[in-house]
C-alpha positions as CSV (number, residue, x, y, z in Angstrom):
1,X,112.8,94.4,94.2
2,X,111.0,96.8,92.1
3,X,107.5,97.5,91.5
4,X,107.5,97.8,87.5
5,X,104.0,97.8,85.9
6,X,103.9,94.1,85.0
7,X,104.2,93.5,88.7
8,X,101.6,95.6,89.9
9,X,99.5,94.1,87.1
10,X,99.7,90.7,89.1
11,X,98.7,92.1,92.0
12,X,94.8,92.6,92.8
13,X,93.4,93.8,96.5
14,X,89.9,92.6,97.3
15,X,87.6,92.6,99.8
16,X,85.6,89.5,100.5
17,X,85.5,85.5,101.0
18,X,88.5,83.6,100.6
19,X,87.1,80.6,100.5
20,X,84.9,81.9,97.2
21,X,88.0,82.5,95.3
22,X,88.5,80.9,91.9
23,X,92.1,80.4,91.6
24,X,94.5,78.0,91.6
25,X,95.5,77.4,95.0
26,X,94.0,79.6,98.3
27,X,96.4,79.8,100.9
28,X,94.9,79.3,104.9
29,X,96.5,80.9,107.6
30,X,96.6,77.6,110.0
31,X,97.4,76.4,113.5
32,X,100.5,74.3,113.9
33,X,98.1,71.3,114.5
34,X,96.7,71.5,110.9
35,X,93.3,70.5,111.9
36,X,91.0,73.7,111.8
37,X,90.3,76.6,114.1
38,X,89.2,79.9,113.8
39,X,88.6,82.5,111.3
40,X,89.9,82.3,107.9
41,X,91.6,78.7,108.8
42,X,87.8,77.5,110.0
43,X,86.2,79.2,107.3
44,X,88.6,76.9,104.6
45,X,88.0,73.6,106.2
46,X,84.1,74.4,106.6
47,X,83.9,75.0,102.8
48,X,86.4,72.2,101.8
49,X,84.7,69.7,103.8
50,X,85.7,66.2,106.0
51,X,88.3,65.3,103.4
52,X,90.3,68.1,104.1
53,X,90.4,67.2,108.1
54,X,91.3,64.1,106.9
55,X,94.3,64.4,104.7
56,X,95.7,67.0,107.3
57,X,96.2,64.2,109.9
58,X,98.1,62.7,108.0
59,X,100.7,65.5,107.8
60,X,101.8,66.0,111.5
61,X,100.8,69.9,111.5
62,X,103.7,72.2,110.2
63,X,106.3,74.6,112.3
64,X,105.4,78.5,112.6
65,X,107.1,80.2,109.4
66,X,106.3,76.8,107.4
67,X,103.8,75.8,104.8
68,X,102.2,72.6,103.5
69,X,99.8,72.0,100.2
70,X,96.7,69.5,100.5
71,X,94.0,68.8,98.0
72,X,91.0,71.6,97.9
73,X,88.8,69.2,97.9
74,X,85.0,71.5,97.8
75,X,86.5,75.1,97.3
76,X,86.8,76.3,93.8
77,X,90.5,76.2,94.0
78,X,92.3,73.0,93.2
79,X,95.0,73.3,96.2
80,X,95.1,74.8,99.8
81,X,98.8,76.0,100.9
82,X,98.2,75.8,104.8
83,X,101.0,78.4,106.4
84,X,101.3,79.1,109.9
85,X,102.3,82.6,110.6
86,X,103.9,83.4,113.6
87,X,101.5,84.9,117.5
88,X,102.5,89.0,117.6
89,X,104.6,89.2,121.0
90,X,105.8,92.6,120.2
91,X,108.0,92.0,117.7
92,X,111.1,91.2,119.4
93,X,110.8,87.6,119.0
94,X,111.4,87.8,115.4
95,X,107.9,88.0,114.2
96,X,108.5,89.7,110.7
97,X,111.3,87.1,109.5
98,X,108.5,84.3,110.6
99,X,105.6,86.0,108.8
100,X,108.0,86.5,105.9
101,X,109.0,83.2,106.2
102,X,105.3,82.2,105.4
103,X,104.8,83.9,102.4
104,X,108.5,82.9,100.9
105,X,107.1,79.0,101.6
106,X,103.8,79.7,100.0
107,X,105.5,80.8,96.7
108,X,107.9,78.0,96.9
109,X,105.5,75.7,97.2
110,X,103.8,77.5,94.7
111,X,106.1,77.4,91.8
112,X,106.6,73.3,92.8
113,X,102.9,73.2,91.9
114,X,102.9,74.9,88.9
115,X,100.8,76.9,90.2
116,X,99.6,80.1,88.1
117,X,97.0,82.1,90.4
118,X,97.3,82.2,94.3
119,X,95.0,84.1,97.2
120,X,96.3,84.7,100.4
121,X,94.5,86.0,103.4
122,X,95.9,88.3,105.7
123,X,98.3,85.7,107.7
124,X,98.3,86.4,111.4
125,X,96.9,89.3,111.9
126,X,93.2,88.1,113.5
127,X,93.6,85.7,116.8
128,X,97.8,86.2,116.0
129,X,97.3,89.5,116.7
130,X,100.1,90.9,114.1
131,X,99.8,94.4,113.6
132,X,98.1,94.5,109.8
133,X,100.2,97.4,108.6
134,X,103.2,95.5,109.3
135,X,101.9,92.3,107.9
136,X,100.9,94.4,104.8
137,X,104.0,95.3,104.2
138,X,105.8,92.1,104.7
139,X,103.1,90.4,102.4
140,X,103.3,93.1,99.7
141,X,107.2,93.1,99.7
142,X,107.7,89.4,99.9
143,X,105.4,89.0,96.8
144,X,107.1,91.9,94.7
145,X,109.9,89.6,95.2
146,X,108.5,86.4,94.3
147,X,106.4,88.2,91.0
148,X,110.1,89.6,89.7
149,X,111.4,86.1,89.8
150,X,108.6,83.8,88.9
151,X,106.7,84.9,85.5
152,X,104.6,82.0,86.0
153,X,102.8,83.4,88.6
154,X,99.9,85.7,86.6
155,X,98.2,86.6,89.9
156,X,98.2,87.3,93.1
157,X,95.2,88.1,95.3
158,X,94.9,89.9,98.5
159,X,91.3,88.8,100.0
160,X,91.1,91.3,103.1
161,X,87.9,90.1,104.9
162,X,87.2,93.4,106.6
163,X,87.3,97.5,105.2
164,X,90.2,98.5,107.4
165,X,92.6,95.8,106.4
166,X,92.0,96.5,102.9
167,X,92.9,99.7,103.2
168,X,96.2,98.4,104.5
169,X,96.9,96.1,102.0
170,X,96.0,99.0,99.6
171,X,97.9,101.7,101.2
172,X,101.2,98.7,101.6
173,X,100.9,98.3,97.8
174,X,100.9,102.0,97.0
175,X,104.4,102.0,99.6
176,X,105.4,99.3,97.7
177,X,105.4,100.9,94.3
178,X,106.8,104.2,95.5
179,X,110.2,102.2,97.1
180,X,110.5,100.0,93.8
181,X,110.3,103.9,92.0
182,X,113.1,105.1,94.3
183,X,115.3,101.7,93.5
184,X,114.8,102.4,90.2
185,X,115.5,106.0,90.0
């Protein structure tokens, strides 16, 4: 998939709180359980609030590589696209086609939603243990995709929450462009 400009344009790297993000939908990088634990998927059902717990119940978690939608309830965002992305065990246990997996559901679910602006974290790559450069470049390259065949989607948002995964997500971007330049050429 290439990288034209109207791609890129879709595309914005940040730094910061997901859970602060005024978009459409935020996407949480969840257990299988559904029902909270640490880091960014703690951080979303702190800020959502009770109701959030509560319609997760109801959806008898979700499979590693898969991806459910509930309500936002307290965020700014109207929807929450809970993924669970897949534990790093060296990546022989098809870890990339998982995490891929993830971000292919998220769009999908996405577009079903009509959904126009969408922030992801970076899936698996705190308590999961996924090496961020490679998780950059899945996230980066599955999105490319999803942009070049779903012009409702205006924006994309990378929310890194620290400096150095940032820089991956930046640096995966600039990769990103330069391979969609060489398809092209």
């Amino acid at each position: 998939m290439s990288m034209n400009g109207k791609i890129t344009d879709r595309i914005d790297i940040i730094q910061g709180d997901i859970t602060r993000q005024a978009v459409d939908a935020v996407v949480n990088a969840a257990n299988t359980t559904l029902l909270g634990g640490s880091g960014v998927d703690g951080a979303i059902h702190r800020a959502a609030g009770p109701e959030l717990l509560k319609e997760c119940q109801t959806l008898n978690g979700c499979p590693t590589g898969e991806a459910k939608t509930t309500k936002g309830y307290q965020l700014p965002a109207k929807w929450i696209i809970h993924t669970v992305g897949p534990v790093w065990a060296g990546g022989g246990r098809g870890e990339a086609d998982l995490l891929a997996s993830c971000y292919r559901q998220c769009f999908a679910l996405a577009i079903s939603r009509r959904i126009k602006t969408i922030a992801f974290p970076s899936i698996s790559t705190g308590a999961y243990r996924f090496p961020v450069e490679r998780a950059a470049g899945i996230a980066l390259r599955e999105t490319a995709s999803a942009l070049g065949i779903n012009a409702d989607l205006q924006k994309v948002v990378f929310v890194c929450f620290d400096g150095r995964t940032y820089e991956c997500y930046r640096n995966a971007l600039a990769e990103e462009m330069k391979r969609g330049n060489n398809e092209r050429g």
